[in-house]
N, C-alpha and C positions, 0 to 999 in steps of 0.2 A: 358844146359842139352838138350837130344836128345831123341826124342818117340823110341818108340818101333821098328817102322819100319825104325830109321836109320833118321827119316828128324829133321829137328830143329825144334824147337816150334814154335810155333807164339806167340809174348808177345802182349795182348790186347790193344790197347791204345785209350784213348777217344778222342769220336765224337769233332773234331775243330770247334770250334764257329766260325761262318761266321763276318764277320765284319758289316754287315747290323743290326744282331741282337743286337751285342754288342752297335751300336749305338742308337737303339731303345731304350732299360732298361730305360735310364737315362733322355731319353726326356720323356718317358708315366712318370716319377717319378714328372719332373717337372708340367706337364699338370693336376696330379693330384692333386698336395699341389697347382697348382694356382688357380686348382677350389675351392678348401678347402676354399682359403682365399678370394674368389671370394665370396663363399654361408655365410663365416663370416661376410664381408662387407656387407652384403646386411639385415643378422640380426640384426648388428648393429646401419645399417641409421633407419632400423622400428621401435628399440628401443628406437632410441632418435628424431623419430618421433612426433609431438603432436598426442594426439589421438583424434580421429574421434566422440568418445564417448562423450555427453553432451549436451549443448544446443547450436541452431544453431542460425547462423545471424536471421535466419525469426521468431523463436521463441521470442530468443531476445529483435528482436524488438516487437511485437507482445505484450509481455508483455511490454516493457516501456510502447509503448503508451496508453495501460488499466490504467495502475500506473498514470500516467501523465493527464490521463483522470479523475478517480477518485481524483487526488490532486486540479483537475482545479476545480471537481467539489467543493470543501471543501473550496474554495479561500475564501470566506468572513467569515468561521471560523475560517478559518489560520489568516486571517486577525486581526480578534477580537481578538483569543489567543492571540499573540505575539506582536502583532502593536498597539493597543487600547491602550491610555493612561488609568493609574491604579486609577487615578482621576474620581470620577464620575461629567456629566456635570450635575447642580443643574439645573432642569425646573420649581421650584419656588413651591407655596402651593393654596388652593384655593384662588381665586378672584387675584390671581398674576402667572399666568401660564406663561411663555415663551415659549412658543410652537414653535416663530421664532427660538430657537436655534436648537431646534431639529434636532439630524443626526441619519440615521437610520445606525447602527450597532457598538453604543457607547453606552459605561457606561453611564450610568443617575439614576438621585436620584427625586423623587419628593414627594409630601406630598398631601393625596388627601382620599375620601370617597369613599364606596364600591357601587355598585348597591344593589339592593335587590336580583338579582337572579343572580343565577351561574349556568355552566355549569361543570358538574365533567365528570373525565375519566382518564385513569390509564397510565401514563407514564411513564415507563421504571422503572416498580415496583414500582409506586410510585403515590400515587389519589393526582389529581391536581384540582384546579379550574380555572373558568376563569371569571374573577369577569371587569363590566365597573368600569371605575371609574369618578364619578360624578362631569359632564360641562368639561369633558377632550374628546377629539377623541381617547381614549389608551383603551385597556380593557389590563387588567392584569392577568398573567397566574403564580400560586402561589400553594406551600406543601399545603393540608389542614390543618384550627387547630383541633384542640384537640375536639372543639363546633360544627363542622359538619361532622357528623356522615352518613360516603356513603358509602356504597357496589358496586361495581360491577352488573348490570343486574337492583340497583332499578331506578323505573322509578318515584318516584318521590324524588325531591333533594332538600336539606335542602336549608333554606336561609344561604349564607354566614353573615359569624362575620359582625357587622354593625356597630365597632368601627374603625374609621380612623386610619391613617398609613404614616409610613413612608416608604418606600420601595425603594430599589435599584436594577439594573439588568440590565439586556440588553435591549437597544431598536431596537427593527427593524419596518422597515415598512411595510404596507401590501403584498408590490411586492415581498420584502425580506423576505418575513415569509416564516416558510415551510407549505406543503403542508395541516400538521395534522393541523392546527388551521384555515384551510380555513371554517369549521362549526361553529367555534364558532365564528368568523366574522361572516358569514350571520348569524348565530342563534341572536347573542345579537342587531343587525340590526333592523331582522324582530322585535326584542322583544322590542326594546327601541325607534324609530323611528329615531335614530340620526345615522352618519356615524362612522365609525370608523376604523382611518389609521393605528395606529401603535400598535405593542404588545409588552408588558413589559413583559420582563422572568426575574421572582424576582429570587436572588439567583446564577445568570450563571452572572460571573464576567470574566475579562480577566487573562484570565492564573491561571482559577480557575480548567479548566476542565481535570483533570490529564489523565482520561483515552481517550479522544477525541486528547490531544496531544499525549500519546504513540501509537495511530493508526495512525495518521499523520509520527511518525518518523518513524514505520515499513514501509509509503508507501513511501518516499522518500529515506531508506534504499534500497528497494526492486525497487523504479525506476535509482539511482545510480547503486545497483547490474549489469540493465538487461542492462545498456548503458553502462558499462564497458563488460558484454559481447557481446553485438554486437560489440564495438569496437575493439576488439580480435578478434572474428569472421571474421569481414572485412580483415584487418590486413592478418589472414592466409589465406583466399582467395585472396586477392591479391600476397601474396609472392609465393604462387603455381601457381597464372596463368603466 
């Protein structure tokens, strides 16, 4: 078909893509799925990453050695708990004592007479005395009965029961005592003029003390916990360096 003025048309035809371009398309296509799977990879190694979050070697350790420290200190209750034969060693009645057998942080039974004077005071909810026991070097630390009648704060204190006994307990020795019965060693000292090595805790038998063992296995829980995490700790610090 012909314009107006007699010439032919001109039929439009589209711009030719240059061959540069066409080769470009296909590479930006692939440069951008490799980033794609480049920034996937890289979310993935974080994911299965361990995390950073927790406690660390120093902590760790930090805590074992308090746990470990605390357990060492407890060594001659561990001891007694678990290791103490469930026998008591008999140290015999008056005028027949064996004092040569004596171990300090063993069952023992003995048979023997009160002093006349006691020392009271409240342990662990609980009024105790601490009575010699007569021609022995032992003062005994014992529940009160029912016939001495002590408060808290009075300053003057019944005589203990003056009927003999048989009593069972722990022995330890003065070095082994703990710190709380360091007065009533020197008090019944000063009072009696005679020495006095060891103390009898009437009533604390081996693997009597149920709550003094479940603090023990929460500190050996809690020292196994902090050494298994240090040793993970280690472990991932060495595989990253």
């Amino acid at each position: 078909m012909t314009a107006g003025d007699g010439k032919p048309e001109a039929t439009p035809t589209a711009p030719a893509s240059s061959p540069d371009s066409a080769a470009l398309e296909p590479t930006a296509i692939e440069e951008r799925r490799a980033d794609r799977e480049q920034r996937i990879a890289e979310l993935e190694a974080k994911l299965s990453r361990p995390s950073n979050v927790g406690v660390t070697p120093l902590v760790a350790a930090v805590a074992l050695f308090f746990s470990g420290y605390l357990i060492w200190g407890q060594r001659a209750d561990l001891e007694y708990q678990f290791l103490a034969p469930k026998e008591p060693l008999d140290l015999g009645a008056e005028g027949a004592y064996r004092f040569d057998t004596a171990e300090s942080n063993r069952y023992v039974q003995l048979h023997g007479a009160p002093s006349p004077r006691g020392w009271y005071f409240v342990e662990r909810n609980t009024t105790v005395v601490v009575v010699g026991i007569v021609d022995t070097p032992i003062i005994l630390r014992r529940p009160t009965l029912p016939t001495e009648k002590w408060t808290p704060g009075d300053q003057r204190a019944p005589s203990p029961d003056p009927r003999s006994f048989t009593v069972r307990g722990r022995l330890l020795s003065r070095g082994d005592a703990p710190a709380r019965y360091a007065e009533a060693f020197t008090s019944y000292e000063a009072w009696s003029g005679t020495p006095a090595k060891w103390i009898l805790l009437q009533e604390d038998r081996p693997g009597g003390d149920l709550g003094g063992q479940a603090w023990v296995v929460v500190l050996v829980s809690f020292a196994a916990l902090n050494a298994w995490l240090l040793l993970r700790g280690t472990l991932r610090l060495v595989s990253r360096a």
